[in-house]
N, C-alpha and C positions, 0 to 999 in steps of 0.2 A: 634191333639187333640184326645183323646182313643173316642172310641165309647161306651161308659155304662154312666150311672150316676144311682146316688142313688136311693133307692127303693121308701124314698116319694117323689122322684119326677116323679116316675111312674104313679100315678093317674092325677096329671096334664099333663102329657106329653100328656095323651091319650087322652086332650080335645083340646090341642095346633089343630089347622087347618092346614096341610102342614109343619107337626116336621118333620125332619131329625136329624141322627147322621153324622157327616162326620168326616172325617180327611184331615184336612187343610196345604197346605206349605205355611207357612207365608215368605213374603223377607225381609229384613231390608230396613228401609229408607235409607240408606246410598249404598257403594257399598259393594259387596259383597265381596273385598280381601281388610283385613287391617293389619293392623303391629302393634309394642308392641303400649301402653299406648293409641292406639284410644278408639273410642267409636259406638259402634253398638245400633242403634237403633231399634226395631219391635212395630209395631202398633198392638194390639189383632183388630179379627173379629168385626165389630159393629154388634148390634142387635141379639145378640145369646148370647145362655147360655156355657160359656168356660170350660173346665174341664182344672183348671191351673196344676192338680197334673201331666197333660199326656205332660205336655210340652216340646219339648225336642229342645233342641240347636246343630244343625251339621255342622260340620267344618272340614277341610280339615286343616291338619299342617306339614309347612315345618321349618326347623331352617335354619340360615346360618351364619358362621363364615369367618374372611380374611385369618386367619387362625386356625390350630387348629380343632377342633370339638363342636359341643352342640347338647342337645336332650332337650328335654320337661322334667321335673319333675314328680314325684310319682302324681298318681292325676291331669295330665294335664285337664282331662277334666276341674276341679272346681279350679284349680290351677290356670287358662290361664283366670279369671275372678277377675278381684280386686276390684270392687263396683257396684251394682247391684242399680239402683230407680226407683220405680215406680209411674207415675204420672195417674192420674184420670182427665179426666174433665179439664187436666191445671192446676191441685194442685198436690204438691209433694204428696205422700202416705207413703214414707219412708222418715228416719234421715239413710242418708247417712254411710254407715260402709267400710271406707279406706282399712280393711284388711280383706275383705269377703272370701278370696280365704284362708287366714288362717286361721279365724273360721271355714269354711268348712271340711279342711283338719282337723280340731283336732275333729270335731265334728264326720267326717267318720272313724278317726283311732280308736275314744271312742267306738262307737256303731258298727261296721261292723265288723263279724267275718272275719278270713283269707280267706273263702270261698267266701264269697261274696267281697271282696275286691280283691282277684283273678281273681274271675267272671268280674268285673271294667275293669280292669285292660285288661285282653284277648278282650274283647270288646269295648276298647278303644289304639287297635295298638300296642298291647304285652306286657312284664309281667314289672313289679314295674324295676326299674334305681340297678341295685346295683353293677354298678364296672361305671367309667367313661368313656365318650363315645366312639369311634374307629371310630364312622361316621355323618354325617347329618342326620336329620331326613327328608323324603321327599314326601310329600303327601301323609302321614298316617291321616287315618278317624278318627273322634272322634265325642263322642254323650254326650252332657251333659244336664242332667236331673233330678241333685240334688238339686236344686235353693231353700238350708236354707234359711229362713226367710219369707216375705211376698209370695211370689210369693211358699211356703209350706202350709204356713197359711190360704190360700184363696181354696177351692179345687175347687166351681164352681163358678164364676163372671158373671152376667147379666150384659151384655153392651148394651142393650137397656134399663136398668133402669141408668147404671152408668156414661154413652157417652162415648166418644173415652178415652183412655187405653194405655198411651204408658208405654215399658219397657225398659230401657238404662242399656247400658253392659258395664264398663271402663274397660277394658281389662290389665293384669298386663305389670309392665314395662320390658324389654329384661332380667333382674337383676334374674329370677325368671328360668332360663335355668339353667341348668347342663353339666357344661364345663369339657375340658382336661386343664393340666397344659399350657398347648399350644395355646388354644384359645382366640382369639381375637376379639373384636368389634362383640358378642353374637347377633343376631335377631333372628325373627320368622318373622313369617308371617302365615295369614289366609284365606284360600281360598275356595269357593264355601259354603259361609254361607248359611244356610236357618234357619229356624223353622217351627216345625211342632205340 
């Protein structure tokens, strides 16, 4: 979580007894190495003021073929996500969106100039797919931190007013890799999740 927040929550901040900023590694309920179409769970902090806009999603990603080759797609970070919910208290927050990881992608090629989709892109394991693969991909880092929809819409959440805070990640199905004419029986795999 970023350490700032807003300017009017500056004068309450300064009456809080024992405020801190911090930055948190959150785990997932789950383990931390999955494969296509699982589901990653994280629970947010209780009783703290969240800053959702700093949140960010880190992952280690390998592909593997029986034969042949595959990599990650344009966009892996938001790509490698296929439906995003958030539940409050035990009630959903969200209606469910099957093709998140599409909306995203058409949402970042609308609004992101080449520079900053460049920027993405160097900073999520080197530059955009544009010839077919030659190799595996093999524990390349990735940071994802564009989470359209609620989890944009929210920038800070009191979960001491709101209780426990879970957030579920269906992760896309293997379909979603970038193969040679050659490849065969496409996976990935994810490993050393956290949140921070």
């Amino acid at each position: 979580m970023n350490n700032s927040y807003p300017k009017n929550l500056s004068m309450i901040s300064k009456k809080l007894i024992g405020y801190s900023r911090q930055t948190l590694k959150l785990q997932p309920t789950s383990s931390t190495t999955v494969n296509p179409s699982d589901i990653v769970r994280v629970y947010l902090p209780m009783n703290t003021i969240v800053d959702l806009s700093s949140l960010v999603f880190f992952w280690m990603g390998s592909t593997s073929t029986s034969a042949g080759f595959c990599c990650f797609p344009k966009n892996a970070d938001v790509s490698i996500i296929q439906k995003i919910d958030v539940e409050i208290g035990g009630k959903s927050l969200t209606l469910s969106c099957n093709s998140w990881n599409i909306l995203a992608n058409t949402i970042l090629d609308l609004t992101l100039g080449y520079d900053k989709q460049n920027n993405r892109s160097i900073l999520n394991g080197g530059a955009p797919v544009t010839a077919l693969p030659t190799a595996n991909v093999t524990n390349v880092q990735y940071a994802t931190n564009n989470f359209i929809g609620p989890l944009a819409s929210i920038n800070y959440l009191n979960t001491y007013l709101t209780g426990s805070v879970l957030i579920t990640f269906t992760l896309a199905p293997a379909t979603i890799l970038v193969t040679n004419a050659t490849a065969t029986y496409p996976s990935y795999q994810l490993t050393n999740i956290f949140f921070q």
